[in-house]
KEDOTI-176192 format. One record per atom (N, C-alpha, C): x, y, z. Coordinates in steps of 0.2 Angstrom, whole numbers, plus 5000, padded with zeros to 4 digits. Example, Ala and Ser with C-alpha at 12.3 -4.5 7.8 and 13.67 -1.06 7.14 Angstrom:
BEGIN
506649725039;506249785039;506649845039;506449895035;506849955036;506450005039;
***
This chain:
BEGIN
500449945000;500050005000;500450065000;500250134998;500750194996;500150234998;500550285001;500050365001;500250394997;499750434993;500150474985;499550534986;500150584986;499750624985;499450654977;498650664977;498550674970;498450704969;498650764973;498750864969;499450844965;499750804969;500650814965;500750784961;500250734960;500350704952;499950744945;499450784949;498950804944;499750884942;499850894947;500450974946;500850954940;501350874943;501650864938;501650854932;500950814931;500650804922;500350864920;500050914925;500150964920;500651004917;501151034921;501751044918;502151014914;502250944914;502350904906;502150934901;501250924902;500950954895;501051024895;501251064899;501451144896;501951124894;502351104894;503151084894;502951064884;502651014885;502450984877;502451024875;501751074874;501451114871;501751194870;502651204874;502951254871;502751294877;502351294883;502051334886;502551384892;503051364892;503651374897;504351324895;504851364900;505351324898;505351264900;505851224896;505951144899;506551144903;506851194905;507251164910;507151154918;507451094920;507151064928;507151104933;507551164932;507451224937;506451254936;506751274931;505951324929;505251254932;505451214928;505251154929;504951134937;505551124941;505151104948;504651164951;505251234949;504951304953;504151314953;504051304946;503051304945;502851234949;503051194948;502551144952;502651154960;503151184963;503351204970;502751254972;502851304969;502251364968;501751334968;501551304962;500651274962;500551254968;500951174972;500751154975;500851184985;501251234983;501151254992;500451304991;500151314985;499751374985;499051334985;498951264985;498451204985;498351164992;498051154992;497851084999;498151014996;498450965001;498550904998;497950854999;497950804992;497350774992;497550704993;497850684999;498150605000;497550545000;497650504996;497250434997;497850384996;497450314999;497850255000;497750214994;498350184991;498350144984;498550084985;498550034983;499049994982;499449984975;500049944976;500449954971;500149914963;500249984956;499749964954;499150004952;498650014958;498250044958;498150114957;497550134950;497250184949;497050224950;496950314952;496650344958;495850354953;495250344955;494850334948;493950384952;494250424959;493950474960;493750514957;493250564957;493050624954;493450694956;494050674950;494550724951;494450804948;493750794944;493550864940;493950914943;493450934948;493650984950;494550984954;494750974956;495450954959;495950994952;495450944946;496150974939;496151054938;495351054940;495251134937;495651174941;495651174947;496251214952;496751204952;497251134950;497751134947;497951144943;497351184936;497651194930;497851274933;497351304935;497151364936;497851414941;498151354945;498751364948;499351364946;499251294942;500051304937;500151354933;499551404929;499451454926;499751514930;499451504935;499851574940;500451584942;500751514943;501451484946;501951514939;501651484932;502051484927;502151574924;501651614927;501851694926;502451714931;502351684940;502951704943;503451684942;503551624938;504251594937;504551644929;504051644926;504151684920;504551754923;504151774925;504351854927;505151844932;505251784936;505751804943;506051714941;506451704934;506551634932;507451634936;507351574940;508251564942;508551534938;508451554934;509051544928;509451594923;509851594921;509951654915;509551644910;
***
């Protein structure tokens, strides 16, 4: 059995797909900094798994706040990025 938290996985695959989709830089700086942002500015939504097992709740809402954060996150990093 595994605690996982599914804010942190919902942050992460968002940020992949911006990352895809050209939407911000790919590098692992920029990278962690927005999903760091998004999720301290989120509540964590822990459930128990076993290994294997798919989280197959009603995450609708859960995404729309995670989309809606990593949006915010990725303008501060934009503006204040630790990188050259």
């Amino acid at each position: 059995m595994h605690l996982v938290n599914v804010m942190e996985q919902l942050i992460i695959n968002i940020v992949e797909d911006m990352i895809a989709e050209g939407k911000m830089c790919t590098c692992a700086r920029c990278k962690l900094d927005v999903a760091a942002i998004a999720l301290n500015n989120l509540p964590p939504v822990y459930v128990v798994t076993t290994e294997g097992e798919s989280i197959k709740s009603n995450m609708s809402q859960y995404r729309v706040d995670a989309l809606r954060m990593v949006s915010r996150a990725m303008e501060v990093v934009r503006k204040l990025p630790h990188h050259q």
